[in-house]
PLY file of the C-alpha trace (Angstrom):
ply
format ascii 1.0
element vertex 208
property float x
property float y
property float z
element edge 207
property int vertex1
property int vertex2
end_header
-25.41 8.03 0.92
-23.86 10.83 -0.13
-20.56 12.68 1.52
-21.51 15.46 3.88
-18.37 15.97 5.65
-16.33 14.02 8.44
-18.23 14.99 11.80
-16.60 16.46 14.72
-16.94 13.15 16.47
-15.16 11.79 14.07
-11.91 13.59 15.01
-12.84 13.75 19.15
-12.87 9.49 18.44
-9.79 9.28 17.92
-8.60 11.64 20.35
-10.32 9.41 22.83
-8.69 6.22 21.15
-5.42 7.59 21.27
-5.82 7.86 24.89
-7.59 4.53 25.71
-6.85 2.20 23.31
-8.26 -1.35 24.74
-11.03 -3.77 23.82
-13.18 -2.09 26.47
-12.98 1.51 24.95
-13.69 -0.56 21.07
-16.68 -1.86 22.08
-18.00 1.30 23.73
-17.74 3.57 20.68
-17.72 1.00 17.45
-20.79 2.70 16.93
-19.51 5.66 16.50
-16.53 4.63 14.59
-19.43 2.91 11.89
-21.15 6.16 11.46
-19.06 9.10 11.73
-15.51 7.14 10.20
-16.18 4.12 8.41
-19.44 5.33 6.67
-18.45 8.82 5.82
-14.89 7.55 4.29
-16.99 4.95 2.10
-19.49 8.10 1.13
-16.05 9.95 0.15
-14.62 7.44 -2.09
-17.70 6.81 -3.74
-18.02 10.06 -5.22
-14.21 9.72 -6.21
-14.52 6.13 -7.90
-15.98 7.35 -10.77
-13.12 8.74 -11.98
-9.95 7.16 -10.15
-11.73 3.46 -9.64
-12.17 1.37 -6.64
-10.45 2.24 -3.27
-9.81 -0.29 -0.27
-10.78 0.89 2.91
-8.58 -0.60 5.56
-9.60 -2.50 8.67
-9.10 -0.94 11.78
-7.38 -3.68 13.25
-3.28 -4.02 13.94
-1.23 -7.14 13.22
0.06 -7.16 16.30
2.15 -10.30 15.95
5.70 -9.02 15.70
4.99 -5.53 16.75
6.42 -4.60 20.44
3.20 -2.06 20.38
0.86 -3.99 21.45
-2.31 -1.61 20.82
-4.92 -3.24 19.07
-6.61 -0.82 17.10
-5.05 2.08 14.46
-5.32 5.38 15.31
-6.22 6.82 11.96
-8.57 5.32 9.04
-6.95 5.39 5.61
-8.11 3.73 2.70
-6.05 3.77 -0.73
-6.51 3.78 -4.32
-3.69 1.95 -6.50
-2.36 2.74 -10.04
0.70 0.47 -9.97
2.74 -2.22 -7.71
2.36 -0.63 -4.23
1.91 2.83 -5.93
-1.08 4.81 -5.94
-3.82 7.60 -4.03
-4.11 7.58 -0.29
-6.61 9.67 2.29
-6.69 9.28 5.79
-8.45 10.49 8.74
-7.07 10.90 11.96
-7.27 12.85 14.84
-4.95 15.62 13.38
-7.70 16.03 10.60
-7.36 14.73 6.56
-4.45 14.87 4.41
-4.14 12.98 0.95
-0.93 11.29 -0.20
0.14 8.89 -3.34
3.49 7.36 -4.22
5.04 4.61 -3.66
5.56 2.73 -0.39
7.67 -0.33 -1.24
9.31 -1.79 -4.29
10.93 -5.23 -5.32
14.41 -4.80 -5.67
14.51 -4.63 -9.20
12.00 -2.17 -10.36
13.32 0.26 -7.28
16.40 -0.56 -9.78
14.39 0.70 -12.82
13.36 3.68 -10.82
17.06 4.61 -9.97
18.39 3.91 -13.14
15.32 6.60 -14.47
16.44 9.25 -11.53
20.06 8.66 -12.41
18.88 9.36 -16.51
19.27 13.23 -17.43
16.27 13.47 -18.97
14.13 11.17 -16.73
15.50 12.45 -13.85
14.99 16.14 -14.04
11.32 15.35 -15.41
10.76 13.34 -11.30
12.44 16.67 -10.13
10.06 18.94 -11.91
7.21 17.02 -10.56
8.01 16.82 -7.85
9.01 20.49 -6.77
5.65 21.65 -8.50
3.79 19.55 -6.34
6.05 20.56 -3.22
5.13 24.40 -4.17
1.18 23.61 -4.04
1.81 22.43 -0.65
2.86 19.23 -0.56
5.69 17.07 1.49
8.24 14.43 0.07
8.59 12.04 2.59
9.35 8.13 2.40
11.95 5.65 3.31
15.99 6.97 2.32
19.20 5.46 2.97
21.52 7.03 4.98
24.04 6.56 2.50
24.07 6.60 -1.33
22.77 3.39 -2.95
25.49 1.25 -4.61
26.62 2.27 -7.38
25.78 5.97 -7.48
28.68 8.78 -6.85
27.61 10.60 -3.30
27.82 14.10 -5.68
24.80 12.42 -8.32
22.84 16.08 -8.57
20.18 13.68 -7.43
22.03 11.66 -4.48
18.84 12.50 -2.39
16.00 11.12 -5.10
18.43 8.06 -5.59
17.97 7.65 -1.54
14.40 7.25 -1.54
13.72 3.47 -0.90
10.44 4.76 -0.97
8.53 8.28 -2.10
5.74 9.12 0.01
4.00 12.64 -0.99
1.40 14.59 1.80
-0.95 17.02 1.91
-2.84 17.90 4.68
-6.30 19.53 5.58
-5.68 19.35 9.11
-9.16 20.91 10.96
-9.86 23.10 7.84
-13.69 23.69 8.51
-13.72 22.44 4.48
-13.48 18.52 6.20
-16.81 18.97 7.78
-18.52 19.43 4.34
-19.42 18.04 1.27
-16.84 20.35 -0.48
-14.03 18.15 1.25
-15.08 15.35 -2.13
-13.52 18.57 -4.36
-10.85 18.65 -2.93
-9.40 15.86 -2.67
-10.64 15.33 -6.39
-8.34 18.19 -7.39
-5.12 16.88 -5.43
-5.23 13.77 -6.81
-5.46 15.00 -10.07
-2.41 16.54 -9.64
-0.66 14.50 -8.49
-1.67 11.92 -11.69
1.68 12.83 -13.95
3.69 11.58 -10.94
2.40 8.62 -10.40
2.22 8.09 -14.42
5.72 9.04 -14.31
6.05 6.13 -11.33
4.00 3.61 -13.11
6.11 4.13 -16.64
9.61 3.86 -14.90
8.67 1.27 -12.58
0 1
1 2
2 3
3 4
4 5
5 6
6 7
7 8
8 9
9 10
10 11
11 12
12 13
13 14
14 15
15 16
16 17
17 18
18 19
19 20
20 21
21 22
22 23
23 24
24 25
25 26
26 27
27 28
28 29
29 30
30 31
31 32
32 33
33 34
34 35
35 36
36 37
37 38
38 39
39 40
40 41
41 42
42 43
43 44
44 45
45 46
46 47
47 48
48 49
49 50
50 51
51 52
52 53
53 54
54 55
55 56
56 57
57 58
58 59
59 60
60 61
61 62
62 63
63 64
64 65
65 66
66 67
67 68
68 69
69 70
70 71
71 72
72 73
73 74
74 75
75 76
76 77
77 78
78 79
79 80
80 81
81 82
82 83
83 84
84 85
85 86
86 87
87 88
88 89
89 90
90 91
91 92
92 93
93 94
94 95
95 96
96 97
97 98
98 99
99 100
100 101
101 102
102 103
103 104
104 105
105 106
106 107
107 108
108 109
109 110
110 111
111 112
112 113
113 114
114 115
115 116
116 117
117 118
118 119
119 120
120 121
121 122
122 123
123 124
124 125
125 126
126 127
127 128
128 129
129 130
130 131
131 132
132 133
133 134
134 135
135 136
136 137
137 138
138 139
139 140
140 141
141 142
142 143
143 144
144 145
145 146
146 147
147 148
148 149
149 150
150 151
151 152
152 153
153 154
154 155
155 156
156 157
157 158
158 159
159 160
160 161
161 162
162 163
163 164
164 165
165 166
166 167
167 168
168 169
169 170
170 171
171 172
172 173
173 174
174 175
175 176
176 177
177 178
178 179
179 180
180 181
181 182
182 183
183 184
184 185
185 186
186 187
187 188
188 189
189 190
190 191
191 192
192 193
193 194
194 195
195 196
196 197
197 198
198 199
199 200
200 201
201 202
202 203
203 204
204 205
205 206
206 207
């Protein structure tokens, strides 16, 4: 099967999740949850694989264990391609539309040590901050986890108290309805953001 685009229904089913999200709804529309999300997203990363490798597709189930939201299904469909230890490619559909994303989302306390002691390095440091701003003027967003206050160790005036925050670094980009995510074009682009986005996470992977 090859990509064609993420239908409208796509998008309108999880509108309608977001509004009834039960067991009853689920088992109304699976079907169209298998056809217009599940199979298109699988179409999508098989065209991709070739060059960036395997991606899991996540379940659309919550753990709803420990959670005080009790909702049982997600309200988006991401699936995520890694490079590293919790670093990697992400794309994710959702009612809002499609953005892309890669990072990192969590790290053991000693390699985010690594990665702070690499911010905190001249040279290292203002390399991350060069990729990072180029990537933030092709329109994308840093987001991730930060401390409210400056990790131990580091002076609160570090020229880069506000990388050194990030417990996690979390970059976005996203399509939103562009008409582009209803067509086979959508495979393109994605292709070209997360080939730019491949010297940060080599920079991630090498300081890790």
């Amino acid at each position: 099967m090859s990509f064609t685009g993420f239908p409208v229904a796509a998008l309108d089913f999880y509108d309608d999740l977001e509004m009834d999200n039960t067991k009853t709804f689920w088992a109304e529309h699976k079907h169209v949850y298998e056809e217009s999300v599940k199979a298109p997203m699988a179409a999508l990363l098989a065209e991709l694989e070739a060059e960036f490798g395997a991606a899991k597709i996540f379940r659309p189930y919550r753990d709803v264990r420990f959670a005080k939201d009790k909702t049982p299904y997600k309200t988006h469909q991401g699936a995520f391609l890694p490079t590293g230890p919790s670093t990697g490619r992400y794309v994710e559909l959702s009612a809002p539309g499609v953005r892309v994303g890669a990072g990192f989302y969590e790290a053991a306390a000693d390699r985010l040590g690594r990665i702070r002691t690499a911010i905190d390095e001249d040279r290292r440091g203002k390399e991350l901050e060069t990729l990072l701003a180029g990537l933030v003027a092709g329109g994308w967003t840093i987001g991730g986890e930060k401390l409210k206050t400056s990790p131990r160790g580091y002076d609160a005036a570090h020229p880069r108290i506000e990388l050194l925050r990030h417990k996690s670094i979390a970059l976005n980009k996203s399509y939103g309805f562009e008409p582009v995510i209803h067509t086979g074009e959508l495979v393109e682009r994605v292709r070209d953001d997360w080939r730019k986005v491949t010297p940060l996470l080599d920079w991630l992977d090498a300081n890790a």
